[in-house]
C-alpha positions in Angstrom: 2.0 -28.5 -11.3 1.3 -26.3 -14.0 -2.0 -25.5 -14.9 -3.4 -27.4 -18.0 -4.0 -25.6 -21.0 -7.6 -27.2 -20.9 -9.7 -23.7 -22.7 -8.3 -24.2 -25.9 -9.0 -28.1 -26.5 -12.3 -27.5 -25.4 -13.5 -24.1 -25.4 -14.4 -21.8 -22.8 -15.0 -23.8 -19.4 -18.2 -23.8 -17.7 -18.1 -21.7 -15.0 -20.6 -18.2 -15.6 -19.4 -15.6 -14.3 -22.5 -12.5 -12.9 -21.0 -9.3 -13.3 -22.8 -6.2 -12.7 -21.1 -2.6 -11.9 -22.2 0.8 -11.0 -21.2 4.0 -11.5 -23.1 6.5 -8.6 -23.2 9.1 -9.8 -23.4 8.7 -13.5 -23.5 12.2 -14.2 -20.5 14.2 -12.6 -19.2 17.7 -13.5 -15.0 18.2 -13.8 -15.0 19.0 -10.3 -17.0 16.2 -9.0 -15.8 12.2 -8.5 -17.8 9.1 -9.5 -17.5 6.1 -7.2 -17.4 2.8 -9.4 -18.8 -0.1 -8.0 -18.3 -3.9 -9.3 -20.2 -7.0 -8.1 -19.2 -10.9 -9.5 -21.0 -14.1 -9.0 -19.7 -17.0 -10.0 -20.5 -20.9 -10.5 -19.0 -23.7 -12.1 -21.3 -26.6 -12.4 -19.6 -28.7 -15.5 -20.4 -31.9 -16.6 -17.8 -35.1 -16.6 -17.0 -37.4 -19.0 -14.5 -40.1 -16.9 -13.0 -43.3 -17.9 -12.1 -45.3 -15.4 -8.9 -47.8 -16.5 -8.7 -50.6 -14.6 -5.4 -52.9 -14.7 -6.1 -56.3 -14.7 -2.5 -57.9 -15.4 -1.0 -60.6 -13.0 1.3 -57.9 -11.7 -1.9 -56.8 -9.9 -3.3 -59.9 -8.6 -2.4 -58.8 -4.5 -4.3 -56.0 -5.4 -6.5 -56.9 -7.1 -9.4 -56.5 -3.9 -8.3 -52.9 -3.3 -8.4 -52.0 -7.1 -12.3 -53.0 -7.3 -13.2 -51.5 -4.3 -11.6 -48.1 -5.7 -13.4 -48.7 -8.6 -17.2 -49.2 -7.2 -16.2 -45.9 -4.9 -15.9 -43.7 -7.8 -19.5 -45.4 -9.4 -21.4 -44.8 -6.4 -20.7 -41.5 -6.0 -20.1 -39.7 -9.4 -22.3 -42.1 -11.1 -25.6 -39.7 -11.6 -28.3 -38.7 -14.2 -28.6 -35.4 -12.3 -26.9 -32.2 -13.2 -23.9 -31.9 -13.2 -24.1 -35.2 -15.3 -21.9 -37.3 -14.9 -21.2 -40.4 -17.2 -18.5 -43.0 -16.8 -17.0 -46.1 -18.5 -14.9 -48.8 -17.6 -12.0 -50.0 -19.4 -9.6 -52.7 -18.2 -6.0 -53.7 -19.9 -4.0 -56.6 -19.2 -1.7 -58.9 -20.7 -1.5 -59.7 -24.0 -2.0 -63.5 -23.8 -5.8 -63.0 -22.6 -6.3 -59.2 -24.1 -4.6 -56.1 -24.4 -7.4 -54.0 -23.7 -11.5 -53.5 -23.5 -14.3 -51.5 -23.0 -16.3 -53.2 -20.1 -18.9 -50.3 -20.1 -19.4 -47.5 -22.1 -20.0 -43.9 -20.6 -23.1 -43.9 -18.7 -24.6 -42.5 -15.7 -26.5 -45.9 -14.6 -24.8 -46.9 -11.9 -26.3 -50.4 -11.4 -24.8 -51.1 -15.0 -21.1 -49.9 -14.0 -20.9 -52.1 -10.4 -22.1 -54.8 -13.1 -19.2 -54.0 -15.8 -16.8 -54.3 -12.4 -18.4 -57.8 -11.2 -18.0 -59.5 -14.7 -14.4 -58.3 -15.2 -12.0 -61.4 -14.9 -9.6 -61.2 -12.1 -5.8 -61.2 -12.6 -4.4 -64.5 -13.7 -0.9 -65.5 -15.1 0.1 -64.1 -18.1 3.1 -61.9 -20.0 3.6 -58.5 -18.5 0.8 -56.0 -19.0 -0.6 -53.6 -21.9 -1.3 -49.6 -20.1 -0.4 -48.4 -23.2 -3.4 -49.9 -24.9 -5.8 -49.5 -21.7 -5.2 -45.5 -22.4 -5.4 -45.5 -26.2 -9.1 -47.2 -25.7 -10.3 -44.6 -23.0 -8.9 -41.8 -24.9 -11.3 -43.4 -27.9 -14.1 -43.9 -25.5 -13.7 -39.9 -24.5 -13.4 -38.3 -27.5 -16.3 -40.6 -29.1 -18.2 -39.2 -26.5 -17.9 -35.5 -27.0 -20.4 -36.0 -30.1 -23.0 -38.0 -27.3 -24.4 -35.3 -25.8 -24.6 -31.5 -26.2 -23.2 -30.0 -23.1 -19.5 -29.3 -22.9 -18.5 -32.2 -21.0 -15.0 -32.3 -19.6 -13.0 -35.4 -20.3 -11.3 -37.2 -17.0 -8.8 -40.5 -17.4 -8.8 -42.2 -14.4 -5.8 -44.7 -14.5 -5.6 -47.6 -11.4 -2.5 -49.5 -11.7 1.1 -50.7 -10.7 2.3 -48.9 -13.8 4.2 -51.8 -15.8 3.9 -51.2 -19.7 4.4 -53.9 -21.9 6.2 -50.9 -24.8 7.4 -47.6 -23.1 7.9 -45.6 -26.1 3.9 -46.6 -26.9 3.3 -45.8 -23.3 4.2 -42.1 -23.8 3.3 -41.3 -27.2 -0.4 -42.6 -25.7 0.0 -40.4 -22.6 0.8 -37.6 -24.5 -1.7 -38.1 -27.6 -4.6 -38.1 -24.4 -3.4 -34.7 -22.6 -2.8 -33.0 -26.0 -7.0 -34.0 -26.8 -7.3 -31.6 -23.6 -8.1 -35.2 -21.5 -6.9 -34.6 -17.5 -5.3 -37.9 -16.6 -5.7 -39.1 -12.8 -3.7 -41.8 -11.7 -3.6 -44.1 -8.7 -0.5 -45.9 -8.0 -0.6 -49.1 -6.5 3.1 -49.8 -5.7 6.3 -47.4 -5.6 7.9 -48.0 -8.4 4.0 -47.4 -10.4 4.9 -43.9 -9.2 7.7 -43.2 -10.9 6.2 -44.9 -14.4 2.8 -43.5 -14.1 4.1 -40.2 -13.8 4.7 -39.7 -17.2 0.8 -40.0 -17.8 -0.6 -37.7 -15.8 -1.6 -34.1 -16.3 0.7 -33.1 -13.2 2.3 -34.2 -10.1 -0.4 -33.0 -8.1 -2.7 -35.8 -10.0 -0.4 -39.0 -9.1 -1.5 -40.5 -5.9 -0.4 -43.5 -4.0 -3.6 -45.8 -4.2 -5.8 -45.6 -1.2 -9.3 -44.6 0.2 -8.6 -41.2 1.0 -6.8 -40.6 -2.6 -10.2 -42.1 -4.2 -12.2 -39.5 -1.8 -9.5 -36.5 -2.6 -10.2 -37.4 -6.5 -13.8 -37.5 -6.0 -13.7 -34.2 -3.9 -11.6 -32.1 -6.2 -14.2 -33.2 -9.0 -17.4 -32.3 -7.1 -16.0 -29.3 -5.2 -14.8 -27.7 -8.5 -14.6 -23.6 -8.0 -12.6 -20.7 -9.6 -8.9 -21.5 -7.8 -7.5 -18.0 -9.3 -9.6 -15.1 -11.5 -7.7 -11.8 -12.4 -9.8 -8.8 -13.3 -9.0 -5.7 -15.4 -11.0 -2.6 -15.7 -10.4 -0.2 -18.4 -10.9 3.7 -17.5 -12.0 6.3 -20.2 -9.4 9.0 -20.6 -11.0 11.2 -19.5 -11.1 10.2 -16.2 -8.1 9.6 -13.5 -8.0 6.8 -10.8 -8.3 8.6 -7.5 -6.9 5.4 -4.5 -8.2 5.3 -1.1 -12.0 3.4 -1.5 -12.7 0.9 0.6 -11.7 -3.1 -0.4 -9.0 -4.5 -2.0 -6.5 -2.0 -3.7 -5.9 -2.9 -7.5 -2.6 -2.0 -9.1 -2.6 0.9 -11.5 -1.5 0.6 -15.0 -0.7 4.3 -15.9 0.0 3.4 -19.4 -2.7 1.2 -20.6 -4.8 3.1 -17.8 -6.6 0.3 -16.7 -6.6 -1.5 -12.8 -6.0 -4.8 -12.0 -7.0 -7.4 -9.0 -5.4 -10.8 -8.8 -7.0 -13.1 -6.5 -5.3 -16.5 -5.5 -7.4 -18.5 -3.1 -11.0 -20.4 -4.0 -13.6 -18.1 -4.9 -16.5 -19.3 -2.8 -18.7 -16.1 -2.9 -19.3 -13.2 -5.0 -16.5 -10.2 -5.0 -17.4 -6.8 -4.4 -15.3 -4.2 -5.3 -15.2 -0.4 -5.3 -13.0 2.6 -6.6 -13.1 6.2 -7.3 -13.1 8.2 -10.6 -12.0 11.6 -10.9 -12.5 14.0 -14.0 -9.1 15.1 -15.6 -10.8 17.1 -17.9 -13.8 19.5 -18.5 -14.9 18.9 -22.0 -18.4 17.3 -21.9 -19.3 13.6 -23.2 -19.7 10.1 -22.5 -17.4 7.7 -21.7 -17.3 4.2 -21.2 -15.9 2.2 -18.3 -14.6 -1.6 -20.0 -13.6 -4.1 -18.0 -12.4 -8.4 -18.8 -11.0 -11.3 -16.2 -8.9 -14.5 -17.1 -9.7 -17.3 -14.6 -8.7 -20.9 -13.6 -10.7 -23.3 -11.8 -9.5 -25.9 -9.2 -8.8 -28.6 -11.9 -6.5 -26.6 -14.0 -8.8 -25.1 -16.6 -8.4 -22.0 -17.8 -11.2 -19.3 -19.3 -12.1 -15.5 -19.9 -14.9 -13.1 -19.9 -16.0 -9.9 -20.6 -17.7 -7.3 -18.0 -20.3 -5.5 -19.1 -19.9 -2.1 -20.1 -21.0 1.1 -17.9 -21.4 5.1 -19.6 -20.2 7.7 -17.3 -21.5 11.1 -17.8 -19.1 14.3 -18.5 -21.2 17.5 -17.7 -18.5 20.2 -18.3 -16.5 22.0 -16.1 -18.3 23.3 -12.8 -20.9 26.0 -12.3 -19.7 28.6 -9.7 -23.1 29.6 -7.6 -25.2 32.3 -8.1 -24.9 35.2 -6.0 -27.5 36.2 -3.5 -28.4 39.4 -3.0 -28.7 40.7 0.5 -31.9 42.5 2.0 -32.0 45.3 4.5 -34.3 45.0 6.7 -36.9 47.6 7.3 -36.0 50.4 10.0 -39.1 49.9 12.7 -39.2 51.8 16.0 -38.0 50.3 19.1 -39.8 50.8 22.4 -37.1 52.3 25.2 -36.6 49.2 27.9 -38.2 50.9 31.4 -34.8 49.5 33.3 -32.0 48.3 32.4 -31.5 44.1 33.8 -28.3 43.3 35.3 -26.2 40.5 33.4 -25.4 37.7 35.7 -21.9 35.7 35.1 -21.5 33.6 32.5 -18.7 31.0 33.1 -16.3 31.1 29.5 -16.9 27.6 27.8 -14.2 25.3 27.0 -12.3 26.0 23.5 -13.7 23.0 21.3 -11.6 20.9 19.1 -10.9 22.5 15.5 -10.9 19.9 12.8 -9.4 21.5 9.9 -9.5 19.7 5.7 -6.5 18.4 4.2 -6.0 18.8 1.0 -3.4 16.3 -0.1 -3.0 15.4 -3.5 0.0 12.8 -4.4 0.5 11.7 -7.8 3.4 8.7 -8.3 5.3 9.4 -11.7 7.3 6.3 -13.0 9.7 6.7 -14.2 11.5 9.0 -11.3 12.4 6.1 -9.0 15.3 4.3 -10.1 16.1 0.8 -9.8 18.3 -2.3 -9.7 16.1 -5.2 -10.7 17.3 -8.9 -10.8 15.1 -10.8 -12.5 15.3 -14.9 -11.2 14.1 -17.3 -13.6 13.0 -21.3 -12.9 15.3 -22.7 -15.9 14.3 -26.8 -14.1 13.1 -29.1 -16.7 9.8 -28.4 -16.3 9.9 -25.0 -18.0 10.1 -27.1 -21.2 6.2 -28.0 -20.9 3.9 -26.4 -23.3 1.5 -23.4 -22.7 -1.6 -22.8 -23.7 -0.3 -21.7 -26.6 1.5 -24.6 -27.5 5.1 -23.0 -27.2 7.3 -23.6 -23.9 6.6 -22.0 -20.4 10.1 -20.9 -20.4 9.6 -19.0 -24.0 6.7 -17.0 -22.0 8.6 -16.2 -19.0 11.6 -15.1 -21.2 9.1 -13.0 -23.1 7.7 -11.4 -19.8 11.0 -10.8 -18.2 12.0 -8.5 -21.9 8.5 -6.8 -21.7 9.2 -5.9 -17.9 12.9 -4.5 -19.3 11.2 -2.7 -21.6 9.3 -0.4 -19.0 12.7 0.2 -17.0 14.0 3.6 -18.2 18.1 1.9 -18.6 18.8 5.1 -20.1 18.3 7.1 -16.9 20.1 5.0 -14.2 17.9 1.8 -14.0 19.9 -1.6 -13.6 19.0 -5.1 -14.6 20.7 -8.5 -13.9 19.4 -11.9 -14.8 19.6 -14.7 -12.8 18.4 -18.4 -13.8 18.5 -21.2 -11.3 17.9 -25.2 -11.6 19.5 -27.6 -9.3 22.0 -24.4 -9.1 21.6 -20.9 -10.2 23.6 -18.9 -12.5 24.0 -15.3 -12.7 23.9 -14.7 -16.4 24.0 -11.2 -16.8 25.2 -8.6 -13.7 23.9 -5.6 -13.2 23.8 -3.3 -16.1 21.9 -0.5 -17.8 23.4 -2.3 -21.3 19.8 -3.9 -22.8 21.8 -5.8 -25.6 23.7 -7.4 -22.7 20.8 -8.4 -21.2 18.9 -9.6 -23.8 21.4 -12.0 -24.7 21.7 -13.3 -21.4 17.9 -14.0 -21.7 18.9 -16.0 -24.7 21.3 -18.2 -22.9 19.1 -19.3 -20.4 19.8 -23.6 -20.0 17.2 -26.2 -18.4 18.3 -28.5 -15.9 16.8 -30.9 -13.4 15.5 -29.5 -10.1 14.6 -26.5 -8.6 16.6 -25.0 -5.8 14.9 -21.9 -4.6 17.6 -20.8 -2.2 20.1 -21.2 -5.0 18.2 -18.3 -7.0 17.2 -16.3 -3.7 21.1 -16.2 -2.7 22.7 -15.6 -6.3 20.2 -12.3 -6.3 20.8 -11.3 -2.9 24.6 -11.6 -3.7 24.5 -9.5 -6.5 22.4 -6.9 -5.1 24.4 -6.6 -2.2 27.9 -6.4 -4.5 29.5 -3.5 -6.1 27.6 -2.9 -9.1 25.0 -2.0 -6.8 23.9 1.8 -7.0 23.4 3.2 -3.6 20.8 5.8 -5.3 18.6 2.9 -6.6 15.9 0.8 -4.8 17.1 -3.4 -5.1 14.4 -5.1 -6.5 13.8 -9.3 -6.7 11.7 -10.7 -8.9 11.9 -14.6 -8.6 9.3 -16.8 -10.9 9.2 -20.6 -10.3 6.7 -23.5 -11.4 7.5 -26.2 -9.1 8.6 -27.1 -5.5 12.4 -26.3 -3.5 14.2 -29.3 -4.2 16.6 -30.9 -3.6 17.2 -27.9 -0.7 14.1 -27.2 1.4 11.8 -24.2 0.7 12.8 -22.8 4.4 15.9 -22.2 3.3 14.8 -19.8 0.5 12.3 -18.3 3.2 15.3 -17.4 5.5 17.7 -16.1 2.2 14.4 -14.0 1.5 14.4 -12.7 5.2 18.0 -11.9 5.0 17.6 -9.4 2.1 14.5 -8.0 2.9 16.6 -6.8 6.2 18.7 -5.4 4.4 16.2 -3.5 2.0 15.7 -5.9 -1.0 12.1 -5.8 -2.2 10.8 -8.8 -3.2 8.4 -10.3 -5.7 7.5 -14.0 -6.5 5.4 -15.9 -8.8 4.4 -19.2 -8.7 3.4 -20.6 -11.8 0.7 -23.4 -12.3 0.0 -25.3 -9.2 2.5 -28.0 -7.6 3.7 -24.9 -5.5 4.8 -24.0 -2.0 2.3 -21.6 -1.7 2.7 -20.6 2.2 6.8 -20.4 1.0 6.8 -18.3 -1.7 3.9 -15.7 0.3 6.4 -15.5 3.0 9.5 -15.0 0.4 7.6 -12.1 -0.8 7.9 -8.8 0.9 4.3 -8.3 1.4 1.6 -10.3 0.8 0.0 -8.1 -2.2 3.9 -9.0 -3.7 3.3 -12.8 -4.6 1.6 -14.0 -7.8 0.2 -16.8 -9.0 0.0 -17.5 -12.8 -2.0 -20.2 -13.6 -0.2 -20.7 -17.4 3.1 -19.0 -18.4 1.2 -16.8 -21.0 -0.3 -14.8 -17.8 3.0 -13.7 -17.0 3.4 -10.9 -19.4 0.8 -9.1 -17.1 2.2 -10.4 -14.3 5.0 -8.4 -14.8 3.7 -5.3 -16.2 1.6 -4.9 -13.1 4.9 -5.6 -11.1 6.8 -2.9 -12.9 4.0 0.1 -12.1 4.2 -1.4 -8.3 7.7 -0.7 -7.6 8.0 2.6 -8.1 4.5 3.3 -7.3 4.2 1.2 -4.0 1.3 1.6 -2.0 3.3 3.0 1.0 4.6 5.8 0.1 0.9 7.4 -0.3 -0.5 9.4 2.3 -2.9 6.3 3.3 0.1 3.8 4.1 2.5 6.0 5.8 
C-alpha cells in the first residue's frame, strides 16, 4: 500500500520529535577528533476526527446485527473527551425510496449520545438498491465541517461498514476520490466478498479493506490508538571543514561524499528514543566555527508523512596543533658516596617471562568513488499501481523514473560503468541492456509501460539474466537494484527470494526498495544482499535519496574497511 500523501492536505503531522546532539569536545585542534553525539524522542499523540458510515440498505438486512455491534465497538472505545480527543459521527445511507443518506450524530466525544444515534437508526427494510456514494459525500461534509470545530489538528478517518453495492458507480468513485484527495484515510469493512472487490476503490489502500469481523474492528481500533513513527530517515550535515572518520559505536549511516552529509534510515516502529554517535576529524588547520546541521523525513503507522529540523551544534576549530615545549634536563649535584664495608653477594634471579607487545596500528582507508566500476541493472515496478499520485500530486512511477536518472547521473559511463533497465508487471521487460550509452538509457526510461500485477521473480530473473550474459564486464562489480510498491503476484514472493539467492551465489549485489506499505517486507529483506541493502520509502518522492545513498554504498561498501574484513 503506498503511503498516503496525508502532510500536505493537512500540514505537518503531530508527532514531536526531541532532538538534542552533542559535540565532546567542542573545541578540537587539526590533530584532534570530536565525537558527535545525537539523542531523539519521539511521540505522536494526534487527535481523530472519524465518521463512521453505516449501510442501512436491504442488501444488509442478514447483517444487519453484526453491523451495529461493529458500530457500538468503535463508540466505546474511541469515543473520549480525554486527550488524544477523539470525536465521532454517525452517518447511515440506504436506499433511495426511504433516504439516500443522513447524519445520525454529528462529531462528538459523548459516547452515551453515539450508542443513542445507533439505537434510533431504522433497520434494513425493502427497498431499491443502496446509495454509498451519497453515505461518503455526507461524511466527507461532516469531516471537513469539522476542521473549523476545534483548534487542534485533527486527522480525518472515514470508517465505511457495508456490502459495497452503489446505486451509481461513476458517483461512487468520483466521491471516493474527492474524500482521499481532502487528505480523509478511508477504512472500510466488508461484509460480503464481492463488497471487497467494490469497496476497494474507496479506501486509502489495500492494507485498509478488511473482511467484516471482531478482530478487524479491534485491528482498526489498534492501529488508531497505537499510532507511532513506522519509518524516520535522518540526515546530518558536516561542516567542511571536517571529515567523517567510521568505526563509533551504533548504527553505521551511509556517507554522502558529495553533499557531505550521513544518513540513517530506520524501517521498524520507533518505540523509544534513538541514540546515535559518530566521529569528526579536522581536514584542515585554519581556525573557526563551524556548524554541524542536521533534518529527518518521517512516516507514522497510518501513512502520514512529516519533517523536522535538528537543532544546530558549533564545533570549535583551534588551529593546527601545538608541538610541546621542551624540558630541560637537570644534572644532579655531585655528592660523596660513602665506600660499602663489604661487598653482598647477588643471589639468583630467575629471568621473567617475555610479556606480550601490543604495538598501534595506524590504518587510514579512504574509499574514492568513482574507482570501482560497475554494471548496474536498475528493476522498476511498472504494475498499475505506479500510476497513483505522490505527495506531490504527480505519479509514483514519474518519481521512481526521476530517481533511477539521478542514480545514472553519479555512474561515471564514461570510464567503464554499465547500466541496463529492466521494468516488470505481470512480466518483465528488459528495455535497455547493458550499456555505457546514457542517451540509450534514458530513453529506455521513457518507454517504461504499466500493466496489471507485479511478478517479483519476473524482474529478479530478467536482471540476473542479463548480468550473467555477455555484455557483462568481468572487471565490473554486478549490481541489482529492484524497487516495487506492492506484493509478488500472481507468482509467489519465494520465488523471487530463491532467484535473489541464485545471483547473490554467483556475486550479484543486491538492493531493494519497497515503496509505501502493502509489502512483503520479510521477502524483499531476504532478496537483499544484506540487511543494511533493503529500503523502505514511504512515498515515491523519498526515492531520489534513496538512490543517492545507494550509489555511495556500492562502491563504498562497508566491508571492504578495515572494521568488516
Amino acid at each position: 500500500m503506498p503511503a498516503p500523501a496525508f502532510g500536505d492536505k493537512l500540514g505537518p503531522v503531530e508527532c514531536q520529535i526531541a532532538a538534542e546532539r552533542v559535540a565532546s569536545p567542542s573545541s578540537v585542534r587539526s590533530c584532534e577528533n570530536t565525537r558527535v553525539h545525537l539523542d531523539l524522542r519521539s511521540g505522536c499523540h494526534p487527535g481523530f476526527d472519524i465518521a463512521l458510515v453505516a449501510d442501512t440498505s436491504v442488501s444488509m438486512k442478514s447483517h444487519w446485527t453484526d453491523e451495529r455491534a461493529h458500530l457500538l465497538t468503535f463508540i466505546d472505545r474511541l469515543a473520549r473527551s480525554a486527550e488524544p480527543a477523539i470525536r465521532i459521527s454517525l452517518v447511515s445511507h440506504s436506499d433511495p425510496g426511504s433516504y439516500t443518506a443522513q447524519i445520525e450524530a454529528d462529531l462528538t466525544g459523548d459516547a452515551e449520545r453515539l450508542r443513542r444515534a445507533v439505537a434510533g437508526m431504522e433497520k434494513p427494510r425493502n427497498g431499491r438498491g443502496d446509495r454509498l456514494e451519497e453515505g461518503i459525500r455526507v461524511a466527507h461534509k461532516v469531516l471537513i465541517d469539522g476542521r473549523s470545530t476545534r483548534p487542534d489538528q485533527a486527522r480525518p478517518i472515514m470508517i465505511l461498514l457495508s456490502d459495497g453495492e452503489a446505486r451509481d458507480g461513476t458517483e461512487f468513485v468520483k466521491r471516493s476520490s474527492a474524500a482521499k484527495n481532502d487528505g480523509i484515510l478511508v477504512y472500510a469493512l466488508s461484509y460480503t466478498p464481492d463488497g471487497r472487490r467494490a469497496l476497494h476503490i474507496a479506501v486509502t489502500g489495500p492494507a485498509y479493506l478488511f473482511s467484516a469481523s471482531d478482530s478487524a474492528v479491534a485491528t482498526i481500533i489498534s492501529q488508531l490508538l497505537g499510532l507511532q513513527l513506522a519509518d524516520l530517515v535522518l540526515t546530518e550535515s558536516l561542516p567542511r571543514a571536517f571529515d567523517y572518520l567510521p568505526g563509533a559505536p551504533g548504527p553505521a549511516p551511509l556517507y554522502d561524499r558529495v553533499s557531505h552529509s550521513l544518513s540513517w534510515h530506520f524501517v521498524q516502529p520507533i518505540t523509544t528514543g534513538i541514540s546515535l554517535t559518530y566521529t569528526l576529524q579536522p581536514n584542515r588547520p585554519d581556525p573557526g566555527q563551524h556548524t554541524i546541521s542536521g533534518s529527518g523525513a518521517y512516516s507514522d503507522t497510518l501513512g502520514y508523512v512529516g519533517t523536522f529540523d535538528l537543532p544546530t551544534t558549533e564545533v570549535a576549530l583551534l588551529g593546527p596543533c601545538i608541538p610541546p615545549s621542551p624540558t630541560a634536563s637537570v644534572t644532579p649535584t655531585s655528592t660523596r658516596t660513602p665506600r660499602p664495608t663489604s661487598t653482598p653477594v647477588p643471589t639468583a634471579t630467575p629471568t621473567a617471562a617475555p610479556a606480550p607487545l601490543f604495538l598501534p596500528l595506524l590504518q587510514r582507508e579512504a574509499c574514492v568513488p568513482g574507482t570501482r566500476r560497475l554494471d548496474a541493472v536498475l528493476v522498476l515496478d511498472a504494475s498499475s499501481s505506479m500510476t497513483e499520485r505522490t505527495r506531490t500530486g504527480r505519479p509514483k512511477l514519474d518519481a521512481a523514473v526521476e530517481a533511477v536518472r539521478l542514480f545514472l547521473d553519479r555512474l561515471h559511463l564514461d570510464q567503464g560503468d554499465q547500466a541496463a533497465i529492466v521494468a516488470f508487471h505481470r512480466e518483465a521487460a528488459l528495455l535497455q541492456p547493458l550499456t555505457a550509452r546514457r542517451e540509450v538509457l534514458d530513453r529506455a526510461l521513457e518507454a517504461v509501460e504499466v500493466a496489471e500485477q507485479t511478478c517479483l521473480a519476473c524482474g529478479v530473473a530478467a536482471a540476473d539474466a542479463e548480468l550473467a550474459g555477455p555484455r557483462r564486464q568481468v572487471a565490473n562489480a554486478p549490481v541489482m537494484v529492484l524497487v516495487t510498491d506492492g506484493r509478488s503476484n500472481p507468482r509467489p514472493a519465494a520465488e523471487a527470494v530463491e532467484r535473489a539467492r541464485e545471483a547473490k551465489a554467483r556475486g550479484v549485489v543486491v538492493f531493494t526498495i519497497g515503496l509505501g506499505e502493502d509489502l512483503d517486507l520479510a521477502a524483499l529483506e531476504e532478496m537483499a544482499s544484506e540487511r543494511g541493502y533493503f529500503y523502505r520509502a514511504p512515498d515515491a518522492e523519498d526515492l531520489a535519496a534513496i538512490y543517492a545513498a545507494i550509489a555511495v554504498t556500492i562502491p563504498c561498501p562497508a566491508d571492504a574497511f578495515w572494521g568488516r574484513r
